[in-house]
C-alpha positions as CSV (number, residue, x, y, z in Angstrom):
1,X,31.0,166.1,54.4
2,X,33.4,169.0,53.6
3,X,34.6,171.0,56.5
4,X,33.4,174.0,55.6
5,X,30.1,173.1,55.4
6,X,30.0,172.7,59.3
7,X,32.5,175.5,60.8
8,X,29.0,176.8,61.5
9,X,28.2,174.3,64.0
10,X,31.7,174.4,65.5
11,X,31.5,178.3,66.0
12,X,28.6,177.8,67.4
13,X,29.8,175.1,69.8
14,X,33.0,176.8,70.9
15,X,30.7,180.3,71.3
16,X,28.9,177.6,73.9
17,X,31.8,175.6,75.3
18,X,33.9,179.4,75.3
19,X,30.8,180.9,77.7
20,X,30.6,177.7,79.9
21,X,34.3,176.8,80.8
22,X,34.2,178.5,84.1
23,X,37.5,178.8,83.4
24,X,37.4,182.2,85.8
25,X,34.3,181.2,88.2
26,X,34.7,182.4,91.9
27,X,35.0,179.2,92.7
28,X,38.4,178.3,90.8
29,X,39.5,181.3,92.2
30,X,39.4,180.1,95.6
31,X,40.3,177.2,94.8
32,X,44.0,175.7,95.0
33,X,44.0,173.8,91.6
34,X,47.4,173.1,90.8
35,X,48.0,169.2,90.6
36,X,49.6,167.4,93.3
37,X,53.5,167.1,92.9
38,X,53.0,163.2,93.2
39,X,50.5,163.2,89.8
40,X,52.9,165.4,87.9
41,X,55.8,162.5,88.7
42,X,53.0,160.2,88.0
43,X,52.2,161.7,84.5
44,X,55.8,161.9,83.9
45,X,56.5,158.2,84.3
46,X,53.5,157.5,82.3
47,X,54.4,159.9,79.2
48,X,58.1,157.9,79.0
49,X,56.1,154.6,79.0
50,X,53.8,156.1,76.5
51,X,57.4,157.3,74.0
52,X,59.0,153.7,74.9
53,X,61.4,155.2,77.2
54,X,63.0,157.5,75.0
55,X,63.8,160.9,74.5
56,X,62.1,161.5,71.3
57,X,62.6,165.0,70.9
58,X,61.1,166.9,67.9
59,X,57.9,168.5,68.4
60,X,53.9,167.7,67.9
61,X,51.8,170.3,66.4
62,X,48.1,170.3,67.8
63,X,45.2,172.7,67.0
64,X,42.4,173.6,69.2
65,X,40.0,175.5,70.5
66,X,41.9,176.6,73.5
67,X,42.6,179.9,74.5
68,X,43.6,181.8,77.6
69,X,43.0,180.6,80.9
70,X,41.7,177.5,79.7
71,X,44.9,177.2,76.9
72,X,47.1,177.7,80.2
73,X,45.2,175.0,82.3
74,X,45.6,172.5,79.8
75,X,49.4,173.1,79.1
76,X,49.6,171.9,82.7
77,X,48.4,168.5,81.3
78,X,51.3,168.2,78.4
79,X,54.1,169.8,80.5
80,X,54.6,166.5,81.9
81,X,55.0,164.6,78.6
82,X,57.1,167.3,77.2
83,X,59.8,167.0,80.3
84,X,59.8,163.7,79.9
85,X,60.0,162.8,76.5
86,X,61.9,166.0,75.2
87,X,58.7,166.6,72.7
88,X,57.2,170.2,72.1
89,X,53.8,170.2,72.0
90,X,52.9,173.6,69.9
91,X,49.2,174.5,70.8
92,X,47.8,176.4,68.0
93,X,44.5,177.5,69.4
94,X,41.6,179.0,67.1
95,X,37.8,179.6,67.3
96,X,37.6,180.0,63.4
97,X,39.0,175.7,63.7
98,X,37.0,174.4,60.6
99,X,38.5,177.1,58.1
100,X,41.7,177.0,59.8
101,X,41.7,173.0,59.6
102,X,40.8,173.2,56.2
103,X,43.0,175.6,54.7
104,X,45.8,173.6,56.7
105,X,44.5,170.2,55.1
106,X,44.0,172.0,51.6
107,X,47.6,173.4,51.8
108,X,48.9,169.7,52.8
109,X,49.7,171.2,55.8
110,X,47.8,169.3,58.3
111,X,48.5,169.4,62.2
112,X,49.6,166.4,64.0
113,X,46.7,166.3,66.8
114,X,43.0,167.7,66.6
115,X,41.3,168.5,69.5
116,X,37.6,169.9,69.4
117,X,34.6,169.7,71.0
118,X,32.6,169.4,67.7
119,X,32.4,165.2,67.4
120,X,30.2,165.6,64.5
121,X,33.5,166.9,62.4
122,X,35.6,164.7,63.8
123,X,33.0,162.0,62.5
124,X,33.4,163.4,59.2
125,X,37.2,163.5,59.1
126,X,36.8,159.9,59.9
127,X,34.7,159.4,57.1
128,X,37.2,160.8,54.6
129,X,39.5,158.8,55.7
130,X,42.0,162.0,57.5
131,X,41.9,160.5,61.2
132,X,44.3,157.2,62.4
133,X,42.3,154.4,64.1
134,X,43.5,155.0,67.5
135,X,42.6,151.0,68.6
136,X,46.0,150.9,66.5
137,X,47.9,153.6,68.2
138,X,46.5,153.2,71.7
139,X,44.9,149.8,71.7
140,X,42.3,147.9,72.5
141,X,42.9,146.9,76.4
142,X,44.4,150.4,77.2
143,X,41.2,152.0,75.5
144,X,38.7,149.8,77.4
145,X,40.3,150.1,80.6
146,X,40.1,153.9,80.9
147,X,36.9,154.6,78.6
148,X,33.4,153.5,78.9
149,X,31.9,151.9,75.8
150,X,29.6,154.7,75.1
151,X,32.3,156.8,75.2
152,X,34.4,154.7,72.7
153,X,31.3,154.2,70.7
154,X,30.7,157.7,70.6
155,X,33.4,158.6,68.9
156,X,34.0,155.3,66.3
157,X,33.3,155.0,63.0
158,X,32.7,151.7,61.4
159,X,34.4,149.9,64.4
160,X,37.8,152.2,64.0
161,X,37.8,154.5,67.0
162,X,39.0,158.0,65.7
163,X,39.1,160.3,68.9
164,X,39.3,159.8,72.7
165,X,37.7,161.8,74.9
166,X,40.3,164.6,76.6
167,X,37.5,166.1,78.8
168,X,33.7,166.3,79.2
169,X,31.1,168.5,81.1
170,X,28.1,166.5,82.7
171,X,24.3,167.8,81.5
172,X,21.5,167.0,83.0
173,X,21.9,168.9,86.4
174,X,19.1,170.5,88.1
175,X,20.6,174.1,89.9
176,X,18.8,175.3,92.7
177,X,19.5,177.7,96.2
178,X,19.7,175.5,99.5
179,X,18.9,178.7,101.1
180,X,15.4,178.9,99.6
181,X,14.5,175.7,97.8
182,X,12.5,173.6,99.8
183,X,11.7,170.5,96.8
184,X,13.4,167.3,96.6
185,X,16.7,167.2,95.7
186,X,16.5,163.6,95.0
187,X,13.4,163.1,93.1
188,X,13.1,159.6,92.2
189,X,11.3,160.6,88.4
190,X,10.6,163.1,86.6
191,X,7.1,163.0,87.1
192,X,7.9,163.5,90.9
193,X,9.9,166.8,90.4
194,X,7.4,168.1,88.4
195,X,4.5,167.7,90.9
196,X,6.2,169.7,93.1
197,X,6.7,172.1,90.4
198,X,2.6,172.0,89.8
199,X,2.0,172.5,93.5
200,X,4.2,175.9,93.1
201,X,2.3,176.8,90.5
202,X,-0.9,176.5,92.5
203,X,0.6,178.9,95.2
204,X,1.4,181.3,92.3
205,X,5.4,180.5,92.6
206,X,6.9,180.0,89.1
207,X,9.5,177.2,89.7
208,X,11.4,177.0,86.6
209,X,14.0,179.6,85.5
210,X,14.9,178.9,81.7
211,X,16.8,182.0,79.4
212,X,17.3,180.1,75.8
213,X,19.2,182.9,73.9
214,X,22.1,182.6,73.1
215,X,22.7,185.0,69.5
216,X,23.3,182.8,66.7
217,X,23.1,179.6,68.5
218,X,19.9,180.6,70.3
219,X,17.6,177.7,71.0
220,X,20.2,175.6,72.1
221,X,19.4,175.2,75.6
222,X,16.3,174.0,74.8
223,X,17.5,171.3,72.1
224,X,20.2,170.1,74.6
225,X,17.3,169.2,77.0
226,X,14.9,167.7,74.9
227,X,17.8,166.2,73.3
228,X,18.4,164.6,76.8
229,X,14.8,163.8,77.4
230,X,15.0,161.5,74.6
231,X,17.9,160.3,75.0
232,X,16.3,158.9,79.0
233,X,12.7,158.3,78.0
234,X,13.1,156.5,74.7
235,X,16.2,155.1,75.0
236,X,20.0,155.2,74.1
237,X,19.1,152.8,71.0
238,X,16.1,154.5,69.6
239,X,18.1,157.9,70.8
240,X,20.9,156.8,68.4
241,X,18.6,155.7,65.5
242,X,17.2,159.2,65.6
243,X,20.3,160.9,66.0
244,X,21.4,158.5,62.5
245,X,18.3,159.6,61.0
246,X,16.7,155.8,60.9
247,X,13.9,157.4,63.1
248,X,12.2,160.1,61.9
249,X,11.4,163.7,63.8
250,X,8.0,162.9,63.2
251,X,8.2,159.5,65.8
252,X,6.0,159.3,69.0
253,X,9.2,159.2,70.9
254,X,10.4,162.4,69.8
255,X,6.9,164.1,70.1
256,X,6.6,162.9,73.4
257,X,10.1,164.3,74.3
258,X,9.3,167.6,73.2
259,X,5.7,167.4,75.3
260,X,8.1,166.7,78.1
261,X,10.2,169.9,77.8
262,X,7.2,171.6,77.3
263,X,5.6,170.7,80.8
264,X,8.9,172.8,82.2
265,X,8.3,175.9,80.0
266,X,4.4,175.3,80.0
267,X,2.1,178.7,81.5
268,X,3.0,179.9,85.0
269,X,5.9,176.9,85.3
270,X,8.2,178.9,83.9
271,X,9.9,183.1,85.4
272,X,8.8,185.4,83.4
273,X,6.3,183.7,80.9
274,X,7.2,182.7,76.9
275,X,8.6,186.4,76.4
276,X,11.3,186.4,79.2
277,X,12.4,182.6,78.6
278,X,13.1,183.7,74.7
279,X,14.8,186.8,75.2
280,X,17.0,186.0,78.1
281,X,20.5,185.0,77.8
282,X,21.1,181.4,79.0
283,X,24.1,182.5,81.2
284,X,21.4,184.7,82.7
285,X,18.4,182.6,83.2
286,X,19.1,181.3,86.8
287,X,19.9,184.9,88.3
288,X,16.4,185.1,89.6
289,X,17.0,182.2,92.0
290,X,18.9,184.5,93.7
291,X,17.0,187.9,94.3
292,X,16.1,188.8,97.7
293,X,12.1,187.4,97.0
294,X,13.2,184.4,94.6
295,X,11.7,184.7,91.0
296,X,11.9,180.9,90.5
297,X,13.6,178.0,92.4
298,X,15.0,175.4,89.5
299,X,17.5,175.9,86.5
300,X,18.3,173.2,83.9
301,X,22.2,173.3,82.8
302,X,25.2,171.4,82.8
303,X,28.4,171.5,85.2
304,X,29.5,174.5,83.6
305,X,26.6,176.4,85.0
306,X,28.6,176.4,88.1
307,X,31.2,178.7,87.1
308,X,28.8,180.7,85.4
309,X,26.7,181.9,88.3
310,X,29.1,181.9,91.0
311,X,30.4,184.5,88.4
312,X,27.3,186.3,89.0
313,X,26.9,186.3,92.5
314,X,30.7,185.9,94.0
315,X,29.7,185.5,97.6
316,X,28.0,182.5,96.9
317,X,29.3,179.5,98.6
318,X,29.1,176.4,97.4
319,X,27.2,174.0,98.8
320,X,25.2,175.9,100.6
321,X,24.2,179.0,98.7
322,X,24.3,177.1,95.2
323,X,24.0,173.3,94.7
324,X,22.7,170.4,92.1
325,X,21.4,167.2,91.5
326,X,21.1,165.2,89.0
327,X,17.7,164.9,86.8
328,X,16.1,161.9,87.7
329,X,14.9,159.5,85.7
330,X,12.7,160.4,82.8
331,X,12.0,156.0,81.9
332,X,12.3,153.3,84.8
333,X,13.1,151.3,82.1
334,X,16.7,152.9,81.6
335,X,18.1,154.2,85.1
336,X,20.9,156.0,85.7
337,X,21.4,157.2,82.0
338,X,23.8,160.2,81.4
339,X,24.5,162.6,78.9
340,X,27.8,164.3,78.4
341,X,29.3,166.8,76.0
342,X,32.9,167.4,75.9
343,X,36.4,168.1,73.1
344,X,37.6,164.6,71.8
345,X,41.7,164.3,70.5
346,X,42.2,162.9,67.0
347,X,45.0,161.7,65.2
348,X,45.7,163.4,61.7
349,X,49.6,162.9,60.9
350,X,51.1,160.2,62.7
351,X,55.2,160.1,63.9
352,X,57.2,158.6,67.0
353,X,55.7,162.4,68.6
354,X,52.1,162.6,68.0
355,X,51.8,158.7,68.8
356,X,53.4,159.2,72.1
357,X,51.0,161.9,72.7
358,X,48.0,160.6,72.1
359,X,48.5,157.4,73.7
360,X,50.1,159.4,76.9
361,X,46.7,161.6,77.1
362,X,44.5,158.1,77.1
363,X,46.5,157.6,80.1
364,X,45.0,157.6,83.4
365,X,47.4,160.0,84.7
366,X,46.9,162.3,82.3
367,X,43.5,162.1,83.7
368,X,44.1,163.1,86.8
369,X,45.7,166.0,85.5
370,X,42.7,167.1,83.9
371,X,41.0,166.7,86.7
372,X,43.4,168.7,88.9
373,X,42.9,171.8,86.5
374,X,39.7,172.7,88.6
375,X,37.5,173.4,84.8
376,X,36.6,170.1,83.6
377,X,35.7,166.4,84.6
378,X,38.0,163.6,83.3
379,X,36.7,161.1,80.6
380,X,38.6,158.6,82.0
381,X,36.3,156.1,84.5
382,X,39.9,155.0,86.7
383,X,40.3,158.8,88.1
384,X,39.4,159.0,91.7
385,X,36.8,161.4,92.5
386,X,38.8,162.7,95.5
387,X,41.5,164.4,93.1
388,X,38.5,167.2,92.5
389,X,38.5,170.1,94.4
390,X,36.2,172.0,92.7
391,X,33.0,170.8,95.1
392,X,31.1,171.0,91.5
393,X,33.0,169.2,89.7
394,X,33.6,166.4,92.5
395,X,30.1,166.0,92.9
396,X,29.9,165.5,89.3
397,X,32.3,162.7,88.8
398,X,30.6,160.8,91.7
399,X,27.4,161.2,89.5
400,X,29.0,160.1,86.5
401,X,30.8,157.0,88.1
402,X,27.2,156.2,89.3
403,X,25.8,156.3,85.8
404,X,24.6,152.8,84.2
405,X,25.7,154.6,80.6
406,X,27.3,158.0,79.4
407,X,26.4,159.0,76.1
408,X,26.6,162.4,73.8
409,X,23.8,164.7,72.6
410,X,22.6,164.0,69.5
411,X,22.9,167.4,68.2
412,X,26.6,167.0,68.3
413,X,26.2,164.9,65.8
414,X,24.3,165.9,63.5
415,X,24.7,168.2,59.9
416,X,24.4,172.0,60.5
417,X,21.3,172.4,58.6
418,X,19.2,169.7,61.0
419,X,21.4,171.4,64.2
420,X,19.9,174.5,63.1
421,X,16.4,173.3,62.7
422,X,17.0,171.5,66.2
423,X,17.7,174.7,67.6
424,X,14.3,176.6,66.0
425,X,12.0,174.0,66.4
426,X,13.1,174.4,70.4
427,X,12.4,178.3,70.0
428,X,9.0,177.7,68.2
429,X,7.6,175.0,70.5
430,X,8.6,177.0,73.5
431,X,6.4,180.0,71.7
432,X,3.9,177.5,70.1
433,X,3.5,174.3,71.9
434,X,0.3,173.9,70.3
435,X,2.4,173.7,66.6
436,X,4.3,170.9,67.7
437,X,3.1,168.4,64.1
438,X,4.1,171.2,61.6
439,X,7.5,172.1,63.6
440,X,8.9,168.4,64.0
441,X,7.8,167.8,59.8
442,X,9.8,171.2,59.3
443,X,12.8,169.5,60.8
444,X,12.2,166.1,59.3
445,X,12.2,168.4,55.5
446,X,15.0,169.9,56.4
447,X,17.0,166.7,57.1
């Protein structure tokens, strides 16, 4: 797959990934993020090990995504390794990555170090060969011990493991107001939560705040969750079959997923009816939960939706005016299942530098340090969950260490074309429900 056939699908994801950082939320604000003096030693002693003790000097180049607060929070992370090994780390951040990458890779001119939320291109880099097999660089019983294997298997190709996750954001996470939310906040099923939901219903109440636009990438709020749905009901081996395309869009599993989304967004569930949930930007959609009569009680999102509405309403505290939990289980027959996006780290030029920095950011310590930055949760399963300060984000690592498996969308995944149909066929069922044959055989033609 040539890059420039998917630098849609990245701009689209780092448009999604840019608006839910929280890199600026009320809550960071507040919060004192900066890592403790004994992790920065820590992380020092760790990038050393990870150069062999010397001072390598020289420099890595590494493009991104990054940019501003976020570009600054994760410098935090590498100023460690370069104090300690003597390495610059130049950070060339972009949100055109694909054409950049190319042109750079074209002009045999490639960066050292990728990093990019986009695991579908770094699937295809893989494929052609660009990326080093990190189980080589970093190793096998380093890898294991800090990743899960859904994580590792997430991002390997053909048994070589071509990025490492640098940090993730939880999905799956049901918002509500402690204030005025009076359901269970640990529903033991699906089926559960949404009896409640019913019973609101009946006393005219919509429960369910959902805003799926989202300009070019609208629709992909409600792909993420059905992607999820089917991920939990089905099964993370049928999930990844589908997400191959060994299983067609036309399956019971995926039908049934979709009818599950659509009990959430079905008449009088959901504020505002079909009209408000389409034209309503996701960022927006859980604003009503806090108007002085609430306009709906529940919002779907991941961890970033944290930053996002405490953006919105600043005064709210967390924990008691803003809170989550985790959706529960959609299968009995596979508990505890989470999903996760996040930006992986591959390997495109290897020297003494960029091998020293990739296997000192598969470090534990280096962990920590992402943790510290107060914006995203650490991949790696050997981080304590007391290091977060960001209540948010500490809640969400205890959820993760909790989980029986951790395992990515499979729209991250997938070629732009079928991401794109992903995306419509969640904007035409939520308008259509009733369409649901000819929408999923649109999608199947169109992979």
């Amino acid at each position: 797959m040539n890059l420039r056939s998917i630098a849609a699908t990245l701009l689209a994801s780092t448009l999604v990934v840019t608006a839910c950082s929280s890199s600026d939320s009320d809550t960071q604000k507040k919060t004192n993020t900066a890592a403790p003096q004994s992790a920065v030693a820590a992380a020092e002693d760790a990038a050393s090990e990870a150069a062999g003790g010397e001072q390598l000097s020289g420099k890595v180049t590494m493009l991104g995504v990054l940019g501003g607060a976020e570009l600054d929070a994760f410098k935090t992370v590498v100023e460690p390794f370069e104090k300690a090994t003597g390495v610059e780390v130049q950070y060339e951040g972009t949100r055109d990555f694909a054409a950049v990458l190319q042109t750079r890779v074209d002009g045999g001119n490639p960066p050292d170090v990728v990093a990019t939320p986009a695991i579908g291109e770094m699937s295809a880099l893989a494929e052609e060969g660009d990326l080093v097999d990190l189980r080589e660089v970093v190793g096998d019983e380093v890898l294991s011990a800090n990743f899960s294997t859904s994580l590792l298997e997430t991002a390997s190709l053909d048994d070589q493991v071509f990025g490492i996750f640098n940090s993730v954001n939880l999905g799956g996470l049901i918002w509500y107001n402690p204030t005025t939310y009076e359901g269970p906040t640990d529903p033991q099923s699906w089926d559960e939560l949404q009896g409640w939901a019913r019973e609101q219903v009946e006393s005219g109440v919509a429960p369910w705040c959902v805003g799926l636009e989202s300009g070019a990438a609208s629709g992909w709020p409600a792909a993420d969750f059905i992607d999820e749905i089917l991920l939990r009901e089905a099964g993370p081996e049928f999930h990844k079959r589908w997400r191959d395309g060994d299983e067609p869009w036309t399956s019971p599993e995926v039908e049934h997923a979709f009818e599950t989304y659509g009990g959430m967004v079905a008449d009088g569930m959901v504020y505002g009816g079909t009209t408000t949930v389409l034209s309503t930007n996701f960022a927006k959609a859980a604003n009503p939960m806090f108007t002085d009569k609430p306009g709906c009680y529940l919002h779907q999102q991941a961890t970033f939706m944290g930053g996002i509405i405490t953006d919105s309403f600043p005064s709210l505290e967390p924990g008691t005016d803003l809170d989550f939990f985790p959706a529960p289980d959609f299968n009995p027959k596979y508990p505890a299942v989470r999903s996760i996006s996040g930006e992986i780290v591959g390997l495109l030029n290897q020297t003494p530098q960029s091998t020293a920095l990739v296997k000192y950011l598969a470090t534990r310590e280096a962990g920590v340090l992402i943790a510290s930055t107060g914006r995203w949760l650490s991949p790696n399963k050997n981080v304590d969950p007391s290091i977060y300060r960001d209540p948010f984000l500490k809640k969400a690592s205890e959820v993760l260490a909790d989980a029986q498996g951790t395992y990515s969308l499979g729209n991250s995944l997938m070629p732009q074309t079928e991401v794109d149909a992903f995306w419509k066929a969640g904007l035409d069922y939520t308008k259509d429900p009733g369409d649901l044959d000819n929408i999923l055989a649109t999608v199947e033609k169109t992979r």
